[in-house]
ROTORSE-896223 format. One record per residue (C-alpha): residue in one letter; x, z, y; residue number from 1. Coordinates in steps of 0.001 Angstrom, whole numbers. Layout:
+----+---------+---------+---------+-----+
: aa :      px :      pz :      py :   i :
+----+---------+---------+---------+-----+
:  A :       X :       Z :       Y : NUM :
...
+----+---------+---------+---------+-----+
***
This chain:
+----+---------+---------+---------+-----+
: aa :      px :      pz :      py :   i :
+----+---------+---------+---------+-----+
:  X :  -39112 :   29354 :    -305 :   1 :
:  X :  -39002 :   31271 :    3188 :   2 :
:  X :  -39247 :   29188 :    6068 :   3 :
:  X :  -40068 :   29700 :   10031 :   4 :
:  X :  -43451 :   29185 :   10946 :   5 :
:  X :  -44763 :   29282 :   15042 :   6 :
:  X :  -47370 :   31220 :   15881 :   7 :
:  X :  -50119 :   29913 :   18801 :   8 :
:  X :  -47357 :   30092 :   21013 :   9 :
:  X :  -44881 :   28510 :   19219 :  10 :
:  X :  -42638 :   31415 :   18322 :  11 :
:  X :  -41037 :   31208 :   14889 :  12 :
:  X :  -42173 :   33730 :   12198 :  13 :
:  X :  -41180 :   34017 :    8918 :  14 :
:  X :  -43818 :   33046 :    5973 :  15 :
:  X :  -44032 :   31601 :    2395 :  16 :
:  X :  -44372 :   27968 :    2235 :  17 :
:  X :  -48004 :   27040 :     130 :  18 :
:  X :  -48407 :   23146 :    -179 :  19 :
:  X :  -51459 :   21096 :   -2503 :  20 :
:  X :  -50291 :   17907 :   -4163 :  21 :
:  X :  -52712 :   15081 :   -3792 :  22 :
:  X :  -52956 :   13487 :   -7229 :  23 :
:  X :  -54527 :   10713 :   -6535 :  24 :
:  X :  -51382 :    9411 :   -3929 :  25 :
:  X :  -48928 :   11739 :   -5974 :  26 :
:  X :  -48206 :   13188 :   -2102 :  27 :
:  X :  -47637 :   16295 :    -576 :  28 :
:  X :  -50497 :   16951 :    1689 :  29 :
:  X :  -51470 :   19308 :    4432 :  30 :
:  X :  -51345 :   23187 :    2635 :  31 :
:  X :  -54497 :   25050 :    1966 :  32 :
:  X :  -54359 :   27183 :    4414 :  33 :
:  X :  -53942 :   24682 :    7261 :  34 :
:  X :  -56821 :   23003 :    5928 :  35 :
:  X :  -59386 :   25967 :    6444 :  36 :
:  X :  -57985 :   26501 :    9349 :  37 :
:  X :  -58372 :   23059 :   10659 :  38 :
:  X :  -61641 :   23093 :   12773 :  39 :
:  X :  -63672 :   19750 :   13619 :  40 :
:  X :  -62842 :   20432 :   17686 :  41 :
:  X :  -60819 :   17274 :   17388 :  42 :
:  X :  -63291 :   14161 :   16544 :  43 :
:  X :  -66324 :   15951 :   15353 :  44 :
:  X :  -69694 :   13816 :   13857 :  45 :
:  X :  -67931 :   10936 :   16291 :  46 :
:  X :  -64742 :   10423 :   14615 :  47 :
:  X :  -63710 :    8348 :   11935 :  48 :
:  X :  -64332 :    9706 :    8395 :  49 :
:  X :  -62432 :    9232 :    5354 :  50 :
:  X :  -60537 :    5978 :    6799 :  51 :
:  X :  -57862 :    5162 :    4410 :  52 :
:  X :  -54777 :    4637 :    6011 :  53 :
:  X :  -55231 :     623 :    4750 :  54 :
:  X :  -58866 :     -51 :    5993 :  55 :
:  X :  -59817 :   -2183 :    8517 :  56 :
:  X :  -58848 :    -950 :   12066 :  57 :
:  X :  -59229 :   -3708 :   15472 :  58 :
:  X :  -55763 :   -4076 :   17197 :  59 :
:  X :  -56998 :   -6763 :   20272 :  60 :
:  X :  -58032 :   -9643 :   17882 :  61 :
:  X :  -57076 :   -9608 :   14812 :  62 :
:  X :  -58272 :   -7023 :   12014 :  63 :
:  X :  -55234 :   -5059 :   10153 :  64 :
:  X :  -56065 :   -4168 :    6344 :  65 :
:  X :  -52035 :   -3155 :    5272 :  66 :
:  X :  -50581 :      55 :    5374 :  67 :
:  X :  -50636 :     370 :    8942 :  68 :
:  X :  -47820 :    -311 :   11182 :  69 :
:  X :  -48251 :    2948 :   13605 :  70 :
:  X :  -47262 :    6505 :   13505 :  71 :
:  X :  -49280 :    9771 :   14962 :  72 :
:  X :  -48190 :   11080 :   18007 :  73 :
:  X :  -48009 :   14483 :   19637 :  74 :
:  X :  -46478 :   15177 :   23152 :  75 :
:  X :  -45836 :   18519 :   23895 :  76 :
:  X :  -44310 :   21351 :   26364 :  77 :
:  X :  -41785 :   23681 :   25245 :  78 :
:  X :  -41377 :   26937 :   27598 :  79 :
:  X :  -38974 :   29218 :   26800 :  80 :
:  X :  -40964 :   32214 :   27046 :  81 :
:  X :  -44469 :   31379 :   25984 :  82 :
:  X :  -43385 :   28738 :   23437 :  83 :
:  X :  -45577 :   25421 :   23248 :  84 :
:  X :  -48470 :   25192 :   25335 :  85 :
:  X :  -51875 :   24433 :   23806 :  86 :
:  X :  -49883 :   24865 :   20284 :  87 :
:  X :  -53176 :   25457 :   17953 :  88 :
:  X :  -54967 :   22344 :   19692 :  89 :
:  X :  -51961 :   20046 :   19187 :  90 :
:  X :  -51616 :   20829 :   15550 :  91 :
:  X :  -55258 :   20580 :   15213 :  92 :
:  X :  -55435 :   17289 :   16654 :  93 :
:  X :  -52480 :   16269 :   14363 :  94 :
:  X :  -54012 :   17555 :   11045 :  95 :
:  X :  -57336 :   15764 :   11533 :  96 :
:  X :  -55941 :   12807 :   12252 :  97 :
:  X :  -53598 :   12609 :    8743 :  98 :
:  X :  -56467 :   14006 :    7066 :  99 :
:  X :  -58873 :   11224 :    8535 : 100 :
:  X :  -56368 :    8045 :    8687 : 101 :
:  X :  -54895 :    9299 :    5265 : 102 :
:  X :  -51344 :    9901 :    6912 : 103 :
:  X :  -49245 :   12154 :    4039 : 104 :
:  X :  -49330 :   15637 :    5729 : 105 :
:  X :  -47116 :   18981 :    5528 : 106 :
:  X :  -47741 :   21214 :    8352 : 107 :
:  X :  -45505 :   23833 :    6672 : 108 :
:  X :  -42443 :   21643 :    7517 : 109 :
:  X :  -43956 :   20192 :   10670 : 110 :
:  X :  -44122 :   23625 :   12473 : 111 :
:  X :  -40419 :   24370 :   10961 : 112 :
:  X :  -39415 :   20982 :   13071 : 113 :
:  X :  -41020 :   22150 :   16077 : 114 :
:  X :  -39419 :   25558 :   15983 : 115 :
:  X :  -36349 :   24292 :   15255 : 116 :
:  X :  -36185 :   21719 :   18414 : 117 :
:  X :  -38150 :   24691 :   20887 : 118 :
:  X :  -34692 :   26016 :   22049 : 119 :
:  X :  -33072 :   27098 :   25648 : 120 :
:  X :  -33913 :   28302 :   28736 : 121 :
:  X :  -35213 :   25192 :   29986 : 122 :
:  X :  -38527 :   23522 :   29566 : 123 :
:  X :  -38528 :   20761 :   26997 : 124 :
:  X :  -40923 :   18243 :   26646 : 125 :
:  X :  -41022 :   17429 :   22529 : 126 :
:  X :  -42294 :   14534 :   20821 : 127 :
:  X :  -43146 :   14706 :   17117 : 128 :
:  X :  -44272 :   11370 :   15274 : 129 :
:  X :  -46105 :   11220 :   12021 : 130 :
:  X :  -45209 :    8728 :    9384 : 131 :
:  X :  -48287 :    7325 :    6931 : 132 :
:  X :  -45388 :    8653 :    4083 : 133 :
:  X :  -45694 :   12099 :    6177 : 134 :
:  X :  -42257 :   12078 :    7441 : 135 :
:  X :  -41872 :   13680 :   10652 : 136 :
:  X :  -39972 :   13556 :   13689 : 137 :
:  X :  -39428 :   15941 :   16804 : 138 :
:  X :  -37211 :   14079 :   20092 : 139 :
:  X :  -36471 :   17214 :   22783 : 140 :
:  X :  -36250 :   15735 :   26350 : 141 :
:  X :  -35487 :   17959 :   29560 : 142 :
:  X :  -39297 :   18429 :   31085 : 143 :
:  X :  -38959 :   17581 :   34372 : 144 :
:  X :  -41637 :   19030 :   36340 : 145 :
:  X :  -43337 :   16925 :   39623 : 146 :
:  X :  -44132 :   18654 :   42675 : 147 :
:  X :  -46803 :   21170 :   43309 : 148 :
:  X :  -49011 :   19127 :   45924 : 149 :
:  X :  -48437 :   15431 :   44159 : 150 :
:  X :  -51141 :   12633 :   44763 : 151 :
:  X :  -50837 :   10159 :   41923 : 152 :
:  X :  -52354 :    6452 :   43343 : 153 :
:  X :  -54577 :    5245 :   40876 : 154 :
:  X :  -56004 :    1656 :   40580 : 155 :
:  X :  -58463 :     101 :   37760 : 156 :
:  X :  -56243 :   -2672 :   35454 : 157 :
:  X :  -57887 :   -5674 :   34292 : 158 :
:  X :  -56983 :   -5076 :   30450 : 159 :
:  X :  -60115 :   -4051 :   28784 : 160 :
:  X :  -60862 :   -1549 :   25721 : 161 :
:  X :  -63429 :   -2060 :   22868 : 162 :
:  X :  -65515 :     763 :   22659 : 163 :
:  X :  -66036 :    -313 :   19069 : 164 :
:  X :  -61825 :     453 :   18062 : 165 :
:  X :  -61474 :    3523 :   15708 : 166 :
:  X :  -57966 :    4024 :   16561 : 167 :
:  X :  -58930 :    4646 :   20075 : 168 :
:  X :  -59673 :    8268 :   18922 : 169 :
:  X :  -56424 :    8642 :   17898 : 170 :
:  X :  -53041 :    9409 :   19526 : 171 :
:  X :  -51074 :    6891 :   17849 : 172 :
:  X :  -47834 :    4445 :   18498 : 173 :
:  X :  -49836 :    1694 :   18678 : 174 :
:  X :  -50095 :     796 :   22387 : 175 :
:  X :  -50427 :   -2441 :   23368 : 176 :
:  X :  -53703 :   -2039 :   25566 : 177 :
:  X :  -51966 :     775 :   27489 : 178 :
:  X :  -48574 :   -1025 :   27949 : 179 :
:  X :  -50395 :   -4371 :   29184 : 180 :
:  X :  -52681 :   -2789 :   31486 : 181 :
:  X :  -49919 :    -472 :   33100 : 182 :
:  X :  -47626 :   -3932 :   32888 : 183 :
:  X :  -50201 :   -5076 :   35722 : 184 :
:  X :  -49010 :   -2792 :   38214 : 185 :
:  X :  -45450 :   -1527 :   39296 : 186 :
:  X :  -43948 :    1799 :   39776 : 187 :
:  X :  -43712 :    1142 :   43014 : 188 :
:  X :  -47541 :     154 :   43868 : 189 :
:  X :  -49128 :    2745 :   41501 : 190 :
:  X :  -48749 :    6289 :   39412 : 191 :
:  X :  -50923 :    5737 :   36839 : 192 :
:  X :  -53905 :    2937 :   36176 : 193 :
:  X :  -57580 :    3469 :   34616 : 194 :
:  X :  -58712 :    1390 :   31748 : 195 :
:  X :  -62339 :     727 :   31656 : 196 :
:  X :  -64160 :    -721 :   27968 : 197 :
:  X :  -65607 :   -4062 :   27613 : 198 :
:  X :  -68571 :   -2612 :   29108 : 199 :
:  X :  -67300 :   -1733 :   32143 : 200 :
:  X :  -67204 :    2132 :   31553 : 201 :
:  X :  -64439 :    4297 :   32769 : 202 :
:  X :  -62206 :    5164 :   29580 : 203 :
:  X :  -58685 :    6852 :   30487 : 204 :
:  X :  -55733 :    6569 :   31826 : 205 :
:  X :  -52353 :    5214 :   29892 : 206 :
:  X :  -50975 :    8401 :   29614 : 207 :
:  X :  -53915 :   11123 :   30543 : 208 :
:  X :  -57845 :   12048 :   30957 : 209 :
:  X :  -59475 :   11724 :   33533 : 210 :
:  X :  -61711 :   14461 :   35343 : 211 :
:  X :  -63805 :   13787 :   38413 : 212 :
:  X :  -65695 :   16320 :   40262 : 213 :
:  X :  -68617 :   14788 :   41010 : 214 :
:  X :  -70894 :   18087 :   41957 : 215 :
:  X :  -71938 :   20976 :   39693 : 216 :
:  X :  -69664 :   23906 :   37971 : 217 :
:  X :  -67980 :   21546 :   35585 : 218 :
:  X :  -65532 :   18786 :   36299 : 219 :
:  X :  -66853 :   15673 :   34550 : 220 :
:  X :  -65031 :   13607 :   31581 : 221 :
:  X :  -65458 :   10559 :   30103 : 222 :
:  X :  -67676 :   10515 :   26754 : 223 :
:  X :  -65896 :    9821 :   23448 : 224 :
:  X :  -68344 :    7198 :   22445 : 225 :
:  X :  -66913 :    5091 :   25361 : 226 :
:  X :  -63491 :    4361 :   23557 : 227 :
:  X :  -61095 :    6937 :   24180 : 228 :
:  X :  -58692 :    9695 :   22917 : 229 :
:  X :  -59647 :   13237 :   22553 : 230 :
:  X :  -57000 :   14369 :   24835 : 231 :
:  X :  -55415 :   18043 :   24415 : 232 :
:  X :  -56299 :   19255 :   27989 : 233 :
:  X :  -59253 :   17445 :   27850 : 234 :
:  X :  -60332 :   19490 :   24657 : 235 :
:  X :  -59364 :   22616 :   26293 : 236 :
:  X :  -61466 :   21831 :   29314 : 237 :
:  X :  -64365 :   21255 :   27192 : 238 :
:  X :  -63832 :   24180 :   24869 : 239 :
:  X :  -63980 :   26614 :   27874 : 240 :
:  X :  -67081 :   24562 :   29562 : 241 :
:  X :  -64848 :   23961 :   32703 : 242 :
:  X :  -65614 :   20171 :   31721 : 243 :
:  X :  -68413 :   18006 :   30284 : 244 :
:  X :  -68653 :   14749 :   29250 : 245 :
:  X :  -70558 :   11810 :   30008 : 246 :
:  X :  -70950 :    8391 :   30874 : 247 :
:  X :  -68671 :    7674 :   33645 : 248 :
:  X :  -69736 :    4272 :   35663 : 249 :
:  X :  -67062 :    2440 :   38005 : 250 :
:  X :  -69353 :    3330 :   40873 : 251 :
:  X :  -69236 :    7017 :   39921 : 252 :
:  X :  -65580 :    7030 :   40235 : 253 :
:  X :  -65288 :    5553 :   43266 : 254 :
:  X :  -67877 :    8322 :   44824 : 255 :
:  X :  -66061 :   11151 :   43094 : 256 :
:  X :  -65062 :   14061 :   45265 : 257 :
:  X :  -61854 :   14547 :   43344 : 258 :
:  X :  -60302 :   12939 :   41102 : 259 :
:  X :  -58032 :   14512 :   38468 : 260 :
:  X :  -55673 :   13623 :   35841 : 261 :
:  X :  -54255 :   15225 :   32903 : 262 :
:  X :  -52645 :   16393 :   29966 : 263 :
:  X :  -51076 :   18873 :   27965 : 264 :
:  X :  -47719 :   18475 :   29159 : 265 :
:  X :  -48007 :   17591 :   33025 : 266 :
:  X :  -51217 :   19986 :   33478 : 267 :
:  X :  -53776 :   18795 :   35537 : 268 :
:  X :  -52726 :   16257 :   38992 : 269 :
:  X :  -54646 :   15448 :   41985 : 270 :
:  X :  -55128 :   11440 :   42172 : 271 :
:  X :  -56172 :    8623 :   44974 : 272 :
:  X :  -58335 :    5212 :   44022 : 273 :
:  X :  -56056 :    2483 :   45360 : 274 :
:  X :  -58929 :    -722 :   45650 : 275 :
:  X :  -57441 :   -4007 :   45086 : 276 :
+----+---------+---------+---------+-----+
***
């Protein structure tokens, strides 16, 4: 069978489909070929290995052993000439996460969903979600782009993440920490709000990284082992050694030079600590 596949830009090319079965699930899975390529950018020795889709993952305070209640999440910008941005880091992202959390997996037919949504002469900002059966879905919204010299305001929320969460690593539909904490300020006070762990270490934003240029040649990240997701910019900033990662203290933020957020589909934005 002869689908359309996208290349790194997210053009459509024709190709043969090639899928394994997983007999132990009696699944389709991720095809052989996506698996080799499939590099360990996304995760590496930090991520979570071999979690079943039904082990034990935190969500605040209670521990969730069923066949989880969440789908995978990639957010994404369509242009109509150079197709999606960051394509081969998105799909990536999205294979080792189904491979790790067990999530049923066809890339074949998840790159035929893409290029069949990728359409017009307008940008489109696509979201695909990833079912633990592996059925996909891709929404195209109008991208609406925000102005060249925007300042987001920034302030820290009180809602806390645990370092300790697996699922933190993971771009998922399961939100709750990011909804309450941006709950705690409104559109109208802030842009955007920083979530620290419960040790008081800056993590993300609800929606983006976080960069701060803090001296030196590279623009400085938080680490992974602090409780956070492995953003697409954010592994393209690392990847080219524009970024690093570290430890990133309150104090540290506050005495930042600049302060940057972003991801793949907004790019990188200038940002202002608002102190409550």
């Amino acid at each position: 069978m002869r689908l359309a596949r996208l290349d790194r830009t997210g053009r459509a090319h024709a190709f043969q489909r090639c899928h394994t079965h997983d007999l132990a699930s009696g699944r389709k899975s991720c095809n052989l070929q996506c698996r080799r390529r499939c590099s360990l950018r996304f995760h590496g020795a930090s991520g979570v290995r071999g979690m079943s889709s039904e082990s034990t993952v935190r969500d605040g305070s209670k521990a969730v052993t069923s066949e989880p209640d969440y789908q995978l999440i990639e957010t994404m910008r369509w242009e109509p000439l150079a197709g999606v941005l960051r394509f081969d880091l998105h799909m990536a992202r999205l294979e080792n996460s189904a491979r790790e959390l067990n999530f049923a997996c066809n890339m074949d037919v998840i790159r035929q969903k893409i290029a069949e949504s990728g359409t017009g002469d307008q940008a489109l900002k696509l979201r695909l979600t990833l079912a633990p059966d592996g059925v996909a879905t891709v929404a195209a919204l109008p991208y609406e782009a925000l102005p060249q010299q925007t300042v987001w305001r920034i302030a820290i929320a009180r809602t806390r993440l645990d370092h300790t969460d697996p699922l933190l690593r993971y771009k998922t539909t399961r939100r709750q920490a990011y909804i309450a904490a941006r709950e705690e300020y409104s559109p109208a006070e802030v842009d955007e709000v920083i979530l620290l762990n419960e040790r008081g270490e800056v993590c993300e934003g609800t929606i983006t990284s976080i960069f701060l240029d803090i001296g030196g040649t590279a623009r400085t990240t938080p680490a992974l082992s602090c409780g956070l997701l492995d953003g697409v910019m954010r592994r393209e900033l690392l990847d080219k050694g524009v970024a690093s990662e570290e430890v990133v203290s309150v104090d540290m933020l506050k005495s930042a030079r600049n302060i940057l957020f972003g991801n793949s589909l907004r790019g990188m934005i200038r940002a202002k600590l608002i102190e409550s």
